[in-house]
C-alpha positions as CSV (number, residue, x, y, z in Angstrom):
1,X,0.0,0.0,0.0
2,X,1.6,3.5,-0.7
3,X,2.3,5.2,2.2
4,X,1.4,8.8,2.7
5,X,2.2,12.0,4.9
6,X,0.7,12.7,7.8
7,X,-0.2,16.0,6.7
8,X,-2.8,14.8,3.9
9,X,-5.6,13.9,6.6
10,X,-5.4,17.6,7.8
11,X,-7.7,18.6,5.0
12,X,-10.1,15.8,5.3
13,X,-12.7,18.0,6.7
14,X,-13.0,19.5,2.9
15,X,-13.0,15.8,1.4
16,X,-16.7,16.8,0.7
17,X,-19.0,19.4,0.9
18,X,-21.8,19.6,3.6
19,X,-24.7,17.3,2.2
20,X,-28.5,17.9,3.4
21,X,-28.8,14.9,5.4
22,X,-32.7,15.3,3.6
23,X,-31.3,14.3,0.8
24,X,-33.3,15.0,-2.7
25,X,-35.2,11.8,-4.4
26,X,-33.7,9.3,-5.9
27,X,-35.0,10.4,-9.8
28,X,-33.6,14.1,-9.1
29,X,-29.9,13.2,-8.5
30,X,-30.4,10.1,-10.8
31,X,-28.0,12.4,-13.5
32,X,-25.4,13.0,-11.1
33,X,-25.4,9.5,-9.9
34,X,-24.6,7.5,-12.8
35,X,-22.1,10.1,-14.2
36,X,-20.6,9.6,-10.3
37,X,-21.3,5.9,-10.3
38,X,-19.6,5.0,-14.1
39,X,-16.8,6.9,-13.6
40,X,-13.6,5.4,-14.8
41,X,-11.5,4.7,-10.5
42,X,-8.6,5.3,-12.1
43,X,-9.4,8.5,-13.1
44,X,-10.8,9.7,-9.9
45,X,-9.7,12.3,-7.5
46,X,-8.5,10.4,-3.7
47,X,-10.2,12.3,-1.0
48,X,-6.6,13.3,-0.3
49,X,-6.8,15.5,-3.6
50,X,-10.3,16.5,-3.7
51,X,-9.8,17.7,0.1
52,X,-6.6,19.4,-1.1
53,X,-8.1,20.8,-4.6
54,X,-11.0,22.4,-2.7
55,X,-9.3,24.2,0.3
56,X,-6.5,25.6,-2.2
57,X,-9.7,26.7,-4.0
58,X,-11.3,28.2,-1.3
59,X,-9.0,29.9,0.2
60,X,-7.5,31.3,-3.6
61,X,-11.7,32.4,-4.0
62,X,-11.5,33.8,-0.4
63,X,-8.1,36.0,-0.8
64,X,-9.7,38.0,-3.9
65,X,-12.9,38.4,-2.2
66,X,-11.0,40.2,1.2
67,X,-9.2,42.4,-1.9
68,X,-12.0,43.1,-3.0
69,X,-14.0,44.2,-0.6
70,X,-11.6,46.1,1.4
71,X,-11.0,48.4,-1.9
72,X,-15.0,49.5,-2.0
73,X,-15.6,52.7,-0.6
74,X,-18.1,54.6,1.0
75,X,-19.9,52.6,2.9
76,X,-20.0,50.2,0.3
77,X,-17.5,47.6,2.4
78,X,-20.4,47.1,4.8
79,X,-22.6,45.9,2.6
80,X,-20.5,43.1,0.7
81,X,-19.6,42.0,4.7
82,X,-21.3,38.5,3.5
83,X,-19.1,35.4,4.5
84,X,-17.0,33.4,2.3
85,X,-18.4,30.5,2.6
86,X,-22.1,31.2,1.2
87,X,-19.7,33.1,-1.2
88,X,-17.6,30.3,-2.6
89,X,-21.0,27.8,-2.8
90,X,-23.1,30.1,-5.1
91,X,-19.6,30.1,-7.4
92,X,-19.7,26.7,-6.8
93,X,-23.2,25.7,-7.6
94,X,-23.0,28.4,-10.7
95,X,-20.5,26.1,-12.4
96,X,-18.1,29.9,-12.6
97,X,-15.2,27.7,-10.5
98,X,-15.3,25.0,-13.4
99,X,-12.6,26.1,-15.6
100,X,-10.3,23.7,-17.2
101,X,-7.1,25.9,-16.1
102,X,-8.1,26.6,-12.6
103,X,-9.1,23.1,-12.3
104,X,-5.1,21.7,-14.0
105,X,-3.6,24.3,-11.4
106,X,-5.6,22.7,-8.6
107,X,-4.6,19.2,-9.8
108,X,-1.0,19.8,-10.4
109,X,-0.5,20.9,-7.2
110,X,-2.1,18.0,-6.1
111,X,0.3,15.9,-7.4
112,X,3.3,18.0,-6.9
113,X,2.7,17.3,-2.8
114,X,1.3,13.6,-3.5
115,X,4.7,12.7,-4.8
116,X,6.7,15.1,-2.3
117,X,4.6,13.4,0.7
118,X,5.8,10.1,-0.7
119,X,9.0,10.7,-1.7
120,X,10.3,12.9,0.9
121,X,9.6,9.7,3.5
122,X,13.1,8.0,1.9
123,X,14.8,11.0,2.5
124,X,18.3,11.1,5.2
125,X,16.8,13.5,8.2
126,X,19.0,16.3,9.1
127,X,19.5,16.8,5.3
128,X,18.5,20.5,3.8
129,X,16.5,19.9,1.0
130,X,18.0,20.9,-2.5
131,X,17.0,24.0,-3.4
132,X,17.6,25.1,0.2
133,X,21.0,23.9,-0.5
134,X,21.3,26.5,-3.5
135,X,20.7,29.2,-1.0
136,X,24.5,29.5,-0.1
137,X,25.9,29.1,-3.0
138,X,28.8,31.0,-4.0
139,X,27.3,31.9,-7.1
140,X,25.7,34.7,-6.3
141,X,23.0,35.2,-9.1
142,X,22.1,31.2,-8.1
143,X,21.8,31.6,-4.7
144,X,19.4,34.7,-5.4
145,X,17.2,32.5,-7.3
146,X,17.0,30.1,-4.9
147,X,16.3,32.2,-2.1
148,X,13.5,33.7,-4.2
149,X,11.8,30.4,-4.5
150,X,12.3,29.3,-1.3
151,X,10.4,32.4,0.1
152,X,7.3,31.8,-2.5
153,X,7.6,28.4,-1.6
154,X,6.8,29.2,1.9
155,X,4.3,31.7,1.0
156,X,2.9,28.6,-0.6
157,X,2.1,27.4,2.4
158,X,-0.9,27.4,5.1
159,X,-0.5,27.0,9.0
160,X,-0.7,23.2,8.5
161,X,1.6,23.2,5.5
162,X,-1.0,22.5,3.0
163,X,-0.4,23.8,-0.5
164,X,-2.2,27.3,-1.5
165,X,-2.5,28.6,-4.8
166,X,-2.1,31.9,-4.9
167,X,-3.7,35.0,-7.0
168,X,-0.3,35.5,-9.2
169,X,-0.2,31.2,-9.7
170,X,-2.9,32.3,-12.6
171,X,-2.4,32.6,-15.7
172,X,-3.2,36.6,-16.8
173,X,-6.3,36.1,-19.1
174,X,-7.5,33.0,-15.9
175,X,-6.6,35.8,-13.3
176,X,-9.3,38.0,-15.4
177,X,-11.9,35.3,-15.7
178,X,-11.6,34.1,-11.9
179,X,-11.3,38.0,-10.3
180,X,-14.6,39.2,-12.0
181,X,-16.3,35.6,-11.4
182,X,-15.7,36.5,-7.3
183,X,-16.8,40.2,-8.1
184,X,-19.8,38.7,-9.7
185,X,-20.3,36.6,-6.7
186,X,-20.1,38.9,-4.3
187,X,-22.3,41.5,-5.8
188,X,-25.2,38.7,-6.3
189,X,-27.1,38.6,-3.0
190,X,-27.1,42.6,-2.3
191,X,-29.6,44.7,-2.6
192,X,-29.5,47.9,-4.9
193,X,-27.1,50.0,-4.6
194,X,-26.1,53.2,-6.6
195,X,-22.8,52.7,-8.0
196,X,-22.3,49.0,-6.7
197,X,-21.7,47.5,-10.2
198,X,-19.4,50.3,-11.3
199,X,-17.1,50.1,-7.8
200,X,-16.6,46.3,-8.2
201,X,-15.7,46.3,-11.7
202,X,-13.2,49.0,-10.7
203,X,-11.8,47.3,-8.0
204,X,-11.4,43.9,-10.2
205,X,-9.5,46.4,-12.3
206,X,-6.6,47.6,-9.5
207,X,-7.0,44.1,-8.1
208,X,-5.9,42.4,-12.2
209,X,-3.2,45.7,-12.5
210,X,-1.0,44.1,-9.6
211,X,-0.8,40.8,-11.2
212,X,2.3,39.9,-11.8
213,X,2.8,36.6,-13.7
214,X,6.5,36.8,-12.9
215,X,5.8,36.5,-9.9
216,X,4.1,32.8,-10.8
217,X,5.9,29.9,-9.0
218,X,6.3,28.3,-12.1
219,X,8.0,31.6,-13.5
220,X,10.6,31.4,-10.9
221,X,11.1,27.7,-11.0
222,X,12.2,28.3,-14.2
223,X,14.4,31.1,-13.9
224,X,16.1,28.7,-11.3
225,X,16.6,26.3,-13.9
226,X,18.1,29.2,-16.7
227,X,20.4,29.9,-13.6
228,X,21.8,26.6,-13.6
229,X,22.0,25.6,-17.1
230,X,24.0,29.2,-17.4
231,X,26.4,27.1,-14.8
232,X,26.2,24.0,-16.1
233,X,24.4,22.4,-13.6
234,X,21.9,20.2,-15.6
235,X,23.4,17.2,-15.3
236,X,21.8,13.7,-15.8
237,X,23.2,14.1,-10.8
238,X,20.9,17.0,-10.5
239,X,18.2,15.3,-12.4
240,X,18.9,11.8,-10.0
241,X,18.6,14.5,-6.5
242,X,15.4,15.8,-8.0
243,X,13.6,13.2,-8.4
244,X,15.3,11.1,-5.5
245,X,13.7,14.3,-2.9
246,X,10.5,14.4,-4.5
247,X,11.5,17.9,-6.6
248,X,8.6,16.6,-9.0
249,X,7.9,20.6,-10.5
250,X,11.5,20.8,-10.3
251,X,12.0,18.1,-11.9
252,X,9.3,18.6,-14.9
253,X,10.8,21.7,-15.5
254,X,15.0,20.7,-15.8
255,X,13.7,17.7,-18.2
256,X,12.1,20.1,-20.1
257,X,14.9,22.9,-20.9
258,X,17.4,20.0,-21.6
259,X,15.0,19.0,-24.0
260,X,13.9,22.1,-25.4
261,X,10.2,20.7,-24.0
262,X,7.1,22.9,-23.3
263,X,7.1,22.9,-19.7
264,X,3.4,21.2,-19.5
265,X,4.3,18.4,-21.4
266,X,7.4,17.2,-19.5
267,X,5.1,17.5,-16.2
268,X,2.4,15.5,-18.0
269,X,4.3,12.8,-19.1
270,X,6.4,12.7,-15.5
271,X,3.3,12.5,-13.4
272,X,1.9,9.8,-15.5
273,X,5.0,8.1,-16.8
274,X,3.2,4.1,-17.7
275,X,3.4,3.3,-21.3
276,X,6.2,5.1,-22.2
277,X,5.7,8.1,-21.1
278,X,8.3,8.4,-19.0
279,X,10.9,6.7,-20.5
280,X,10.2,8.9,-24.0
281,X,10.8,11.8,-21.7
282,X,14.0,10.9,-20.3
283,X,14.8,10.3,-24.2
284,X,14.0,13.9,-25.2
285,X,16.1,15.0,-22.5
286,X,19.3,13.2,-23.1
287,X,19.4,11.1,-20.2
288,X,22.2,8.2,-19.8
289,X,20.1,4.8,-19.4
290,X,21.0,4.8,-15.6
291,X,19.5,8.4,-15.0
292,X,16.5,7.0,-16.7
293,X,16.3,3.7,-14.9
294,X,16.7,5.6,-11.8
295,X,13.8,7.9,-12.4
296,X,11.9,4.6,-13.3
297,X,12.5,3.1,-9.8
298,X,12.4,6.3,-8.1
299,X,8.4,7.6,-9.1
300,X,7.1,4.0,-11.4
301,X,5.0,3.0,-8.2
302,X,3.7,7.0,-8.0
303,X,3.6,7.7,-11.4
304,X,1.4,4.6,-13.0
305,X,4.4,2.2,-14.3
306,X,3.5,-1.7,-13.2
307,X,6.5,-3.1,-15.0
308,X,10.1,-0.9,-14.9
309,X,11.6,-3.9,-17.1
310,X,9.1,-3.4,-19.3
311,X,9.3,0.0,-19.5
312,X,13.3,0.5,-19.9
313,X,13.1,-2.4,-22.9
314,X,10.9,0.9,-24.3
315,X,13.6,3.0,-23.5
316,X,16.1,1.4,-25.7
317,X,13.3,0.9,-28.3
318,X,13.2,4.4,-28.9
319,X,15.4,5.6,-32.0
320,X,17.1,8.6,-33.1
321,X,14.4,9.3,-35.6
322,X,11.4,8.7,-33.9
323,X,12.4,11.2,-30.9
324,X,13.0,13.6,-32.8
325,X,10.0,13.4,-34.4
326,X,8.0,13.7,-30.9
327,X,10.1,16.1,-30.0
328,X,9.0,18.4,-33.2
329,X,5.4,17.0,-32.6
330,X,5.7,18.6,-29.2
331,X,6.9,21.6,-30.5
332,X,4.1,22.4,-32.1
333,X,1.4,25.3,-30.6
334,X,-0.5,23.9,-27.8
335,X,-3.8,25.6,-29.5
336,X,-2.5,23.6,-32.6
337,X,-2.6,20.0,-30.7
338,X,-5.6,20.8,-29.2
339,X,-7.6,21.2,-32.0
340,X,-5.8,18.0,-33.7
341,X,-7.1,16.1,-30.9
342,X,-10.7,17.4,-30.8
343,X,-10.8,16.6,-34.7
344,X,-9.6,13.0,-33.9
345,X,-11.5,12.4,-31.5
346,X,-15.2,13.8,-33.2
């Protein structure tokens, strides 16, 4: 069975939302039910994640509704006073939440602390982690870096040390969509109001005008990894530490500049590395065969792969030829790939 950190249960209480213990009949929730019921188990979120997923989101919804409401003016602050949590159920139940962005940023960092919890169990005590390492380096610019993520890293984090996913984690036209959903939200239940439309929409405005999407933890995970390819520090070692202390993001991301990768599709095929997928990866980037056998036996249990043997034979299957074809394939614009696979999949 895998094992897992004693700090997933901490956010059981949001495993699932308060439920009418009147519940509705049968024949109304029949819909939900067998969409529920059929789905595919491997497919489905743990508690663990959906407990995670939806106090991430709740607290991302309830940060931009305190910015919000404590730019109104004139009196106007007293009436949006409504709690967040009748709040962040009418987004809920309005189906404004369910956005296919939002909902990957909720899942990846999901994962990202799944495989950390995991992982990080192996791991020597006493040890400072890697990038914490990086901190006193004598290269200055590097040890910047580091220190930069180490702070947002910690910002990243709630009393309990649960994951948080903060306003700047969005992507600038999701930061758009999400701010003016919560404006929306909080402007539903309140009575008329001169001017209560116009101030919210204005205060969505300064609110979007101080995101900053260098300021995204993905942004500065990757201007850690520019820093130490300029110091040529992307070696098949660094990419062994990674993944050996559960640096999964960090991980994604080093795989994906030695490989000249979009970022998203190195972390795709890392977090669910069966069939190939991981092996083609560790291809792309130039890893020796023991680097990639060693990320095989490090996350294959984590990461869907049943058979390591089976999945190294792929390894060496792999040409020249066809990698560089996947690699050009992947290279292609994400919009691009998208609509291939709508098309081939009508």
């Amino acid at each position: 069975m895998m094992m897992m950190s004693e700090e997933w249960p901490i956010a059981a209480r949001a495993a699932d939302r308060p439920v009418d213990p009147a519940r509705r009949a049968g024949w109304i929730r029949l819909d939900t039910v067998r969409r529920d019921f059929f789905l595919d188990p491997a497919a489905r979120l743990s508690e663990q994640e959906r407990a995670l997923m939806t106090t991430m989101l709740d607290d991302l919804v309830s940060t931009i509704a305190d910015e919000l409401v404590a730019g109104l003016t004139d009196g106007l602050d007293s009436i949006a006073a409504e709690g967040h949590d009748a709040l962040i159920a009418r987004l809920w139940s309005s189906g404004l939440l369910d956005r296919p962005v939002l909902v990957s940023l909720l899942l990846r960092r999901a994962d990202e602390q799944r495989l950390a919890a995991n992982l990080q169990l192996r791991q020597q005590p006493g040890r400072p982690p890697l990038v914490q390492r990086w901190v006193a380096d004598s290269d200055g610019e590097l040890a910047a870096c580091a220190m930069a993520l180490v702070i947002a890293r910690g910002r990243r984090r709630d009393r309990y040390g649960q994951g948080r996913l903060l306003f700047d984690d969005l992507p600038a036209e999701e930061a758009v969509a999400v701010v003016n959903a919560v404006a929306a939200g909080i402007r539903q239940p309140l009575p008329a109001h001169p001017g209560i439309d116009r101030a919210l929409a204005a205060g969505a405005g300064t609110l979007l005008s101080r995101h900053d999407e260098n300021q995204r933890i993905d942004a500065m995970l990757a201007a850690l990894v520019r820093m130490l390819e300029r110091a040529g520090r992307l070696d098949d070692a660094l990419v062994a530490d990674a993944a050996a202390e559960g640096e999964t993001a960090l991980l994604a991301a080093i795989l994906a500049r030695r490989g000249g990768l979009p970022e998203d599709r190195s972390w795709d095929h890392l977090i669910a590395g069966g069939e190939g997928r991981l092996v083609l990866l560790a291809r792309l980037a130039g890893l020796a065969r023991p680097t990639a056998a060693r990320l095989v036996a490090d996350l294959g249990a984590l990461t869907g792969i049943a058979d390591p043997a089976a999945e190294m034979a792929m390894f060496d299957q792999f040409g020249e030829e066809a990698v560089e074809d996947r690699r050009g394939e992947w290279r292609l614009p994400a919009s691009y790939r998208d609509a291939r696979r709508v098309l081939r999949n009508g």
